[in-house]
C-alpha positions as CSV (number, residue, x, y, z in Angstrom):
1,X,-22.9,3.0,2.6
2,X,-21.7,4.0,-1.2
3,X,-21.1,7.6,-0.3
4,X,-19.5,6.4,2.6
5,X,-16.8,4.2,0.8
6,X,-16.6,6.6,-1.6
7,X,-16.2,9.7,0.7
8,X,-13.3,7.0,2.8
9,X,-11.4,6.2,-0.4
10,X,-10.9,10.2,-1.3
11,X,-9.7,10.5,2.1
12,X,-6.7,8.3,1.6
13,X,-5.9,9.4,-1.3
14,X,-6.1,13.4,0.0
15,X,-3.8,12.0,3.3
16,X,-1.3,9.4,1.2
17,X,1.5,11.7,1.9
18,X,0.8,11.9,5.6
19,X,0.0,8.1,5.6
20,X,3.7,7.5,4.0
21,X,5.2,9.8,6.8
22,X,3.4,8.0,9.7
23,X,5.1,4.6,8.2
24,X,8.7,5.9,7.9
25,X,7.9,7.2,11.6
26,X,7.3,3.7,12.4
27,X,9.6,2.1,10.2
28,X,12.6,4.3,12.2
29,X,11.9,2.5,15.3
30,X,14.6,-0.4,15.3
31,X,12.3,-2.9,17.1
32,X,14.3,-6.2,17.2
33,X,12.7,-8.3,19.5
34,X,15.9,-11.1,19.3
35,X,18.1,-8.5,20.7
36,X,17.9,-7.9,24.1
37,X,19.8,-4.3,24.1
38,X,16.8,-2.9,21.9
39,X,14.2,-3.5,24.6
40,X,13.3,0.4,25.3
41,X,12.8,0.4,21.7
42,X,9.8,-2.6,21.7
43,X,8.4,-0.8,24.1
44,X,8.8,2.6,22.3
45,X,7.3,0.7,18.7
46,X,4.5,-0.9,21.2
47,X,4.0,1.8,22.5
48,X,3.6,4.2,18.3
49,X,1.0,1.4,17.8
50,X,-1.1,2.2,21.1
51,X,-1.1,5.8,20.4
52,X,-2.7,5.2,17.1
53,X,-5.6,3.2,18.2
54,X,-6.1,5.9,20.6
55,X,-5.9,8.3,18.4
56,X,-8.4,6.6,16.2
57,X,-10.9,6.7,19.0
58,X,-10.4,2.6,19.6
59,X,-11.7,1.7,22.9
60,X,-10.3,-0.9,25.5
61,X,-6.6,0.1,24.4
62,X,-3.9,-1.6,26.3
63,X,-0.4,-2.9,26.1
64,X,-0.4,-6.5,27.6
65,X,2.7,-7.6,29.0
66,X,3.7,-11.2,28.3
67,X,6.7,-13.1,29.2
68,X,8.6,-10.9,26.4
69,X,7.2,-8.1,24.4
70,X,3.9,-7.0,24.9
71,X,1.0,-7.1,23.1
72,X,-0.6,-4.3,21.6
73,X,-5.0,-4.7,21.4
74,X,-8.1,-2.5,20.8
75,X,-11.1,-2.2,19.3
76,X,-13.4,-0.1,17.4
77,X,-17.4,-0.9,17.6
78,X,-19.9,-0.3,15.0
79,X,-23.7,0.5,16.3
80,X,-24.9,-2.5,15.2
81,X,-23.7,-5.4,17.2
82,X,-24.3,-8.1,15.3
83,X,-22.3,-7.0,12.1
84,X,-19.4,-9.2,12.1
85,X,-16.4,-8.8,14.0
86,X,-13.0,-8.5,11.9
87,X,-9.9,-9.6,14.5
88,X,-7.2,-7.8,12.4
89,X,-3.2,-9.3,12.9
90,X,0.0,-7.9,12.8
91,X,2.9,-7.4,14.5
92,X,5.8,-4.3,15.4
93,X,8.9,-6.4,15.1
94,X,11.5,-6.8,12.7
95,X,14.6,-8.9,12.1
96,X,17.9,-7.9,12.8
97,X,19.7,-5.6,9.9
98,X,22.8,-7.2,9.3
99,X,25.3,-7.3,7.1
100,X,24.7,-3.6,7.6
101,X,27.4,-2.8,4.6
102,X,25.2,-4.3,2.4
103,X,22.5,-1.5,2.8
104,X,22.6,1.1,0.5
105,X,20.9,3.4,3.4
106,X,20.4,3.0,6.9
107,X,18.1,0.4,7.9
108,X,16.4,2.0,10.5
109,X,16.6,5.7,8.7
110,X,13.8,5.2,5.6
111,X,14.5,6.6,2.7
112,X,12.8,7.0,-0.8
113,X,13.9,5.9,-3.9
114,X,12.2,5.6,-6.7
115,X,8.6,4.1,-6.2
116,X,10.0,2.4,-3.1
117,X,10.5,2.9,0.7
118,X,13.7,1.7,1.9
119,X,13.9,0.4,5.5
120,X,13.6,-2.8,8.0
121,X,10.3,-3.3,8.4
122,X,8.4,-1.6,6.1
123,X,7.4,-4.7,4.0
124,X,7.5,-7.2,6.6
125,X,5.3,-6.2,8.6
126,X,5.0,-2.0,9.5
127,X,3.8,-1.5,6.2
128,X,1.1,-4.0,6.4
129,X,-0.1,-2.7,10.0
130,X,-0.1,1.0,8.5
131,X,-2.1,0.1,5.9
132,X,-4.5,-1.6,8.2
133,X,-4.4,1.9,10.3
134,X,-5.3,4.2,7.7
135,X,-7.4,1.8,6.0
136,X,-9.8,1.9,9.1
137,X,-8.8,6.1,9.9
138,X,-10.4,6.8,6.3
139,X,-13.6,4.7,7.3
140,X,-14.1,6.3,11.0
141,X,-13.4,10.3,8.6
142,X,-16.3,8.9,6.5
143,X,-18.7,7.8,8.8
144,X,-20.1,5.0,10.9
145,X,-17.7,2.1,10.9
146,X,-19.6,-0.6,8.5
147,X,-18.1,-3.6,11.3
148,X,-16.6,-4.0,14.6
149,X,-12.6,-4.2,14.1
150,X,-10.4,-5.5,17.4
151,X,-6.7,-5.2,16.4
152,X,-4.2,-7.8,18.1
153,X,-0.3,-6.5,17.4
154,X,2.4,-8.4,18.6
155,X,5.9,-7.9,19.2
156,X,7.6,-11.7,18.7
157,X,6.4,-13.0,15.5
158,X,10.1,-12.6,14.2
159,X,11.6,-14.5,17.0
160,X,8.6,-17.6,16.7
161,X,5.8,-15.6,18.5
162,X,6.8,-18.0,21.7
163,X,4.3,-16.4,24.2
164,X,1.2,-15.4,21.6
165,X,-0.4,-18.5,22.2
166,X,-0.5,-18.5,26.0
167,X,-2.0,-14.5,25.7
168,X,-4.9,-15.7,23.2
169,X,-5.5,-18.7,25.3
170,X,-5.6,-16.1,28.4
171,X,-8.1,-13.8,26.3
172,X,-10.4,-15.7,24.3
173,X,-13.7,-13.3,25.8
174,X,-11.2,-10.2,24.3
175,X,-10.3,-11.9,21.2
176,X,-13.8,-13.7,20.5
177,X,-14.2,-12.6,16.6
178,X,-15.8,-14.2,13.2
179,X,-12.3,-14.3,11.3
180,X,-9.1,-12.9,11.3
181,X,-7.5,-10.7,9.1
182,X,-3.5,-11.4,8.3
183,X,-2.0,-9.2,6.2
184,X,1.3,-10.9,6.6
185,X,1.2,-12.9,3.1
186,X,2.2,-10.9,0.8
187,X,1.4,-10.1,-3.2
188,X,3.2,-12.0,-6.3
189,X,3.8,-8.8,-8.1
190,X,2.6,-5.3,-7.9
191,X,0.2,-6.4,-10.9
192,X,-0.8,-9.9,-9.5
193,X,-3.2,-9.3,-5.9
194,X,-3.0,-11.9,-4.1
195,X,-5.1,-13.9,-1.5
196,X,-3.2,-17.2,0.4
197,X,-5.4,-20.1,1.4
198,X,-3.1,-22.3,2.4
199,X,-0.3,-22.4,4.6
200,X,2.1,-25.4,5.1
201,X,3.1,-26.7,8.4
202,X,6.6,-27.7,9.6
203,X,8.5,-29.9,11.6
204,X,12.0,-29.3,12.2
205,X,15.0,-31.8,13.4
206,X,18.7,-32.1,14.5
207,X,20.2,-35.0,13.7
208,X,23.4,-36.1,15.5
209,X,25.3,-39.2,14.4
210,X,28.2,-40.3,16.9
211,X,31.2,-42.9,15.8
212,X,34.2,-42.7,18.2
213,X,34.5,-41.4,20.9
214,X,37.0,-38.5,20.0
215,X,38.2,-37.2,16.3
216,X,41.2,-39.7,14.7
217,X,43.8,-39.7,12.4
218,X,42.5,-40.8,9.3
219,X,45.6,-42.1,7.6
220,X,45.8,-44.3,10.8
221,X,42.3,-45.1,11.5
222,X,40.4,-44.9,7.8
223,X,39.5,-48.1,6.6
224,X,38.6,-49.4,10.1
225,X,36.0,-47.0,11.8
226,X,33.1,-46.2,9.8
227,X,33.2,-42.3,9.1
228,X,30.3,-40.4,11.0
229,X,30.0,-38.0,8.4
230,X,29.5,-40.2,5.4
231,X,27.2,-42.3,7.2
232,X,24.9,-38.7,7.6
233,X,25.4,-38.2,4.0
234,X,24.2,-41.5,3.3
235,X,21.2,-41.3,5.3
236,X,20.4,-38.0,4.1
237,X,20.9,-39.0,0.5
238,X,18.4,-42.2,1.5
239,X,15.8,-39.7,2.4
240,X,14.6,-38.6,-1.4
241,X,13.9,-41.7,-4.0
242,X,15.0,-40.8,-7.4
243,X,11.8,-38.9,-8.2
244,X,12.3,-36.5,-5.9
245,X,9.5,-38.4,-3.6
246,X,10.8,-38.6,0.9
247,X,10.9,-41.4,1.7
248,X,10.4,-41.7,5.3
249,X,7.5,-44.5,5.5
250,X,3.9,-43.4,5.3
251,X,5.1,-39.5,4.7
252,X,2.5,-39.1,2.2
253,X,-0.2,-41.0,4.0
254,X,-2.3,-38.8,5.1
255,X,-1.4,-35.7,2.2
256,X,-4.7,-34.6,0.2
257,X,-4.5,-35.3,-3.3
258,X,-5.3,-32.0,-5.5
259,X,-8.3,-31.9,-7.3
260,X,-8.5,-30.5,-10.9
261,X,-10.2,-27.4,-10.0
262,X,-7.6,-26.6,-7.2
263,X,-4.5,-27.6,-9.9
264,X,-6.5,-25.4,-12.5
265,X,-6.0,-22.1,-10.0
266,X,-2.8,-23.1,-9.5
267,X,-1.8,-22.8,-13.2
268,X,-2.5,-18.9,-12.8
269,X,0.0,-18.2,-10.8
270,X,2.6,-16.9,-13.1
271,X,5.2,-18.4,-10.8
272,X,6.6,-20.9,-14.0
273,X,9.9,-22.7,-14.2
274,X,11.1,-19.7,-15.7
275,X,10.1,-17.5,-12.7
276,X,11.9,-19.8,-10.0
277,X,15.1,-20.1,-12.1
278,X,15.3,-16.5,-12.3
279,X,14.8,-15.9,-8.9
280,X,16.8,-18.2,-7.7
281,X,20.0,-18.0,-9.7
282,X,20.1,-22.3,-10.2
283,X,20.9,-24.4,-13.2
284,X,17.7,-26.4,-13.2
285,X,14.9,-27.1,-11.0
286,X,14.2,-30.5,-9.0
287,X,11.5,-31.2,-7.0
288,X,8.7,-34.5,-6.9
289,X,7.9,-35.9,-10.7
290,X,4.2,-35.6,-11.4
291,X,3.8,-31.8,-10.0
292,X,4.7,-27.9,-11.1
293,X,7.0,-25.8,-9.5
294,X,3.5,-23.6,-7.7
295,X,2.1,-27.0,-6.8
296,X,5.4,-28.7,-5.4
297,X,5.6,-25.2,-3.0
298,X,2.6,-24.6,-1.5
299,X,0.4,-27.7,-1.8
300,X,2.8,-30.8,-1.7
301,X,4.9,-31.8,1.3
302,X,8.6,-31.3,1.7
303,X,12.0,-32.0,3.3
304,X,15.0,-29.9,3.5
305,X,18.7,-29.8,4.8
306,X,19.7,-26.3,6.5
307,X,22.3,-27.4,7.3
308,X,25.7,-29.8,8.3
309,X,28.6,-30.1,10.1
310,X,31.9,-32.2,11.0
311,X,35.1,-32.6,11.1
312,X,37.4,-30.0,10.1
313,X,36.1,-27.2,8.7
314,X,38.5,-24.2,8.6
315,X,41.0,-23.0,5.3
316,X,44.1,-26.0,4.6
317,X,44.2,-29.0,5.5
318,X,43.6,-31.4,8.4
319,X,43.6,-35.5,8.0
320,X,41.0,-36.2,10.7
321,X,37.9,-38.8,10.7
322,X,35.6,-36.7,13.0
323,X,33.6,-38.2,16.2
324,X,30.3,-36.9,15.0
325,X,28.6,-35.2,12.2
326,X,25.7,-33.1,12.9
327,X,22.2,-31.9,10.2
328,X,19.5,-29.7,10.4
329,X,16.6,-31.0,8.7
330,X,12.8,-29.3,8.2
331,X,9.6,-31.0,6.5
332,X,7.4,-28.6,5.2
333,X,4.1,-30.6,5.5
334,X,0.5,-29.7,3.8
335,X,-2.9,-30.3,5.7
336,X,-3.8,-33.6,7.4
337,X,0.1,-34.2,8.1
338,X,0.8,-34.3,11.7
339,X,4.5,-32.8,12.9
340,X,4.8,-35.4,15.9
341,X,3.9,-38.4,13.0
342,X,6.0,-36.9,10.7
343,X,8.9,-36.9,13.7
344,X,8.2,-40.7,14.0
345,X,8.3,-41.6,10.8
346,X,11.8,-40.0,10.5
347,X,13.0,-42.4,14.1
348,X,11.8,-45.4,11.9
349,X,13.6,-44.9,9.3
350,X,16.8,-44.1,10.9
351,X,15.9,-47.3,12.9
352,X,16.0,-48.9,9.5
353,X,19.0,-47.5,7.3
354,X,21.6,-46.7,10.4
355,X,24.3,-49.0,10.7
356,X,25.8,-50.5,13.6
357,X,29.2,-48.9,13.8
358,X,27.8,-45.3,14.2
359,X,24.5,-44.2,17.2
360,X,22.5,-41.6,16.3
361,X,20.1,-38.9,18.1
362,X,17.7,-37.3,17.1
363,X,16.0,-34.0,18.8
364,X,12.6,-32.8,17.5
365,X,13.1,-28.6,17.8
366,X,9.8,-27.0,16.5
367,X,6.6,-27.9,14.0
368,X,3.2,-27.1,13.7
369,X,0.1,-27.8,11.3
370,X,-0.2,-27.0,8.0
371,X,-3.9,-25.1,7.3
372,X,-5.8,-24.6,4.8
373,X,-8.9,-21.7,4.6
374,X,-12.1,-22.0,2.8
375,X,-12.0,-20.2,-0.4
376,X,-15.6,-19.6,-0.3
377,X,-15.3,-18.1,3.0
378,X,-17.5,-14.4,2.9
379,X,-14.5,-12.9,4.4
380,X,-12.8,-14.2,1.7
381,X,-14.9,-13.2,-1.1
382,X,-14.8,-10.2,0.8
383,X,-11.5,-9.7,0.0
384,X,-11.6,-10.7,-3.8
385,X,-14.4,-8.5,-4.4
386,X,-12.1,-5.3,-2.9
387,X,-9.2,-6.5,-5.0
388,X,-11.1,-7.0,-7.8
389,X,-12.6,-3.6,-7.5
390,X,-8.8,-1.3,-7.3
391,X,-7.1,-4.1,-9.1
392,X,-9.7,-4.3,-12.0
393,X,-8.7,-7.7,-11.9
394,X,-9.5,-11.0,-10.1
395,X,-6.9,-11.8,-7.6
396,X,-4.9,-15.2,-7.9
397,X,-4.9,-17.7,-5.0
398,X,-2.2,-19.2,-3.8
399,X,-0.8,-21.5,-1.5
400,X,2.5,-20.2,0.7
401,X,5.2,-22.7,1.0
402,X,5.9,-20.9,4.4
403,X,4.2,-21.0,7.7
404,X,2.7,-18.8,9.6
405,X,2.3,-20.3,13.6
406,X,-0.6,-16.5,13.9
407,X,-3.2,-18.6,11.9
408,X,-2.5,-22.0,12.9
409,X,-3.6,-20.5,16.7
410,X,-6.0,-18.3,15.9
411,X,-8.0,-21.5,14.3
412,X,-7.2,-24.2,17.0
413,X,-7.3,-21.3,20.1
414,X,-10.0,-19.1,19.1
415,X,-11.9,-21.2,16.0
416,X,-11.9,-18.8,13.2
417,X,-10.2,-18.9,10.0
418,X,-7.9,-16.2,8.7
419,X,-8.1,-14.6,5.2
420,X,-4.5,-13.7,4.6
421,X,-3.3,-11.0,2.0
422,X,-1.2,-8.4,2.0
423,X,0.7,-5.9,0.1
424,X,4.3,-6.7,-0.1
425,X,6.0,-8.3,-2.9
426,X,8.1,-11.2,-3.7
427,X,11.2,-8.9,-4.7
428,X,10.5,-7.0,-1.4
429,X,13.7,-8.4,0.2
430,X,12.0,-9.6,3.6
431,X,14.7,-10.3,5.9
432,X,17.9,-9.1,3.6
433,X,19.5,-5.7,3.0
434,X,17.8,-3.0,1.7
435,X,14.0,-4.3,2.5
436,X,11.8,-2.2,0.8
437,X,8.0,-1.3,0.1
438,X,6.5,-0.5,-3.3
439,X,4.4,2.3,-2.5
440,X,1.9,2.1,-5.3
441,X,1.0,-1.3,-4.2
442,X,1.1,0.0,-0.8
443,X,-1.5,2.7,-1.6
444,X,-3.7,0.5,-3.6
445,X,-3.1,-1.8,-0.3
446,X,-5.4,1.1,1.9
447,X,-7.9,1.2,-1.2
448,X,-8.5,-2.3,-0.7
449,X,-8.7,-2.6,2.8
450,X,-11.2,0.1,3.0
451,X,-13.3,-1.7,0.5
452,X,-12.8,-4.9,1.8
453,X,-14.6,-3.9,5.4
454,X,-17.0,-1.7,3.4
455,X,-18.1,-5.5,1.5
456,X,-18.3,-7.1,4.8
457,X,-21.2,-5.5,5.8
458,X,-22.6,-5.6,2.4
């Protein structure tokens, strides 16, 4: 097994520049799945991923359709049955480029510069799944593959992965595994690997409050009819106490305090005060009195405005006292919060603090479960050993602030837990202009992947 990792980590570094020309291949595909003119070119990205599992001598290689873009799965067996079975994640999409002036190349032509690759979609996530790919083509060069690997791409994450859910509850028998593998999480900094263990849940709202029954003439009706737009700011404004605590009754009910060991790995991350106001571009952080900024992120529960609207919006002036005023409102929630309590919790206190002279609506839009992964987990360990080993360095753990609905599924639909990692960073620019992939993290990336399967058998 030694000469074999050995013997599959020289041949990724021998093939790194063919590797790097497979991803820009892939990268060039503009695979948007929200836009429905760019469905020939799904099907064309769906269609690069199928060819490389067949090319990698994966068996049972299909492209499923769903009730959007398809699916992408296959499989690669090792002799021995019972080694464990790795179901590795990803997906082919990407978001939309725009503002396309803001690129300093084009998107969906990838180009070099400096240690980087420039392109939609090669950080988040064709990077990631390339990785994976070559990860497991250096272990099949080397040898006997040390577990079995089934690989599940998708073509929706980007757009909420709407119909993933209905295919893994269709193909549980397919999908059966011992863990998943997500390398959709990402790295801190190119000298900071990085394994996520948690990942918080959401539940997101549109809040409409109505007054009259058409906009007015304020000079002739202010004083009289209570505004519909202050009353939203005043609910909104009721909605954090002045140490930064919601206060929507029995929020924090069910959160899990931290334990010292858990607040003690936090404290590694090097993501400080100083590291959020320089990323951000703010005057001074804010956030709930008694925790860091890493902590207040990841491990303690949230609530946001997106968004707001009324009345008169445009350049000048115009004296009117709208009809209605309109928010967006998400809760990032941690483990053991529930989205459809948490969307209760918000009716009663609107019940509470709304006065009488406005009526308000409120529509619950999305949320899922927060989760949170055993850190003892061998697949886990698995993974810190391999980072540990090309790193030279232990990784950090970390809990995302984000969600991820792949691993929420994966352990209510299937049962398994997900070790998530990855080999983006931070400053990647996911989602903006000029996305980009450091390729020395990248290529340390494949080291680690090969390792990591290589340690799952041992």
């Amino acid at each position: 097994m030694a000469d074999s990792r050995t013997s599959a980590a020289d041949f990724a570094r021998q093939n790194s520049g063919r590797f790097l020309e497979e991803l820009m291949e892939f990268v060039s595909i503009p695979s948007i799945s929200t836009d429905p003119a760019r469905k020939a070119e799904m099907e064309l990205a769906a269609r690069w991923v199928a060819d490389q599992l067949k090319e990698l001598g994966m068996t049972g290689v299909d492209i499923y359709p769903t009730g959007g873009h398809p699916v992408v799965f296959g499989e690669l067996s090792a002799n021995d049955k019972d080694l464990p079975t790795v179901l590795v994640y990803g997906h082919y999409d990407v978001q939309p480029a725009e503002p396309l002036d803001l690129w300093e190349s084009d998107a969906f032509r990838p180009e070099i510069r400096g240690y980087s690759l420039y392109g939609r979609g090669a950080a988040d996530m064709k990077g990631q799944v390339v990785a994976c790919l070559k990860a497991i083509e250096s272990i099949i060069h080397a040898g006997e593959p040390p577990v079995n690997v089934k690989l599940l791409i998708e073509g929706e994450e980007e757009i909420g992965s709407p119909n993933l859910a209905g295919f893994i509850n269709d193909n549980k028998a397919l999908l059966k595994s011992d863990f998943a593998l997500n390398p959709d999480a990402g790295m801190i900094a190119a000298d900071f690997p990085t394994i996520t263990y948690a990942l918080r849940g959401l539940a997101y709202f549109e809040l409409r409050v109505y007054g009259p029954s058409h906009d007015l003439h304020s000079g002739s009706y202010g004083g009289v009819v209570h505004n519909p737009a202050q009353v939203l700011a005043e609910l909104i404004a009721g909605m954090h106490d002045d140490k930064g605590r919601v206060t929507l009754p029995g929020f924090y009910s069910k959160v899990r305090p931290l334990d010292e060991e858990e607040r003690a790995e936090l404290a590694r991350l090097p993501t400080d005060e100083n590291f959020y106001l320089e990323n951000t571009g703010a005057p001074a952080l804010w956030g709930e009195e008694g925790y860091t900024p890493a902590e207040r992120v990841g491990a303690r529960p949230t609530l946001e405005v997106n968004g707001m609207l009324s009345g008169f919006t445009e350049e000048g002036s115009k004296t009117v006292l709208p009809a209605w005023a309109m928010a967006k409102i998400s809760t990032r929630l941690v483990p053991d919060q529930d989205p459809g309590e948490v969307h209760a919790q918000l009716q009663e206190y609107l019940r509470s603090h709304t006065p009488k002279t406005v009526r308000v609506e409120l529509d619950n839009l999305v949320g899922g479960p927060a989760v949170i992964s055993d850190r003892t987990s061998f697949g886990v360990r698995a993974m810190q050993n391999a980072m540990q080993t090309v790193w030279g360095k232990p990784p950090l753990f970390r809990r995302e602030g984000g969600s991820v609905p792949v691993v929420i599924m994966f352990k209510n639909l299937l049962g398994i837990e997900s070790v998530n990692c990855g080999f983006s960073l931070l400053d990647c620019n996911a989602h903006g202009p000029n996305e980009k992939q450091h390729l020395p993290t990248w290529e340390k990336g494949i080291a680690t992947l090969i390792h990591f399967f290589y340690n799952l058998a041992d």
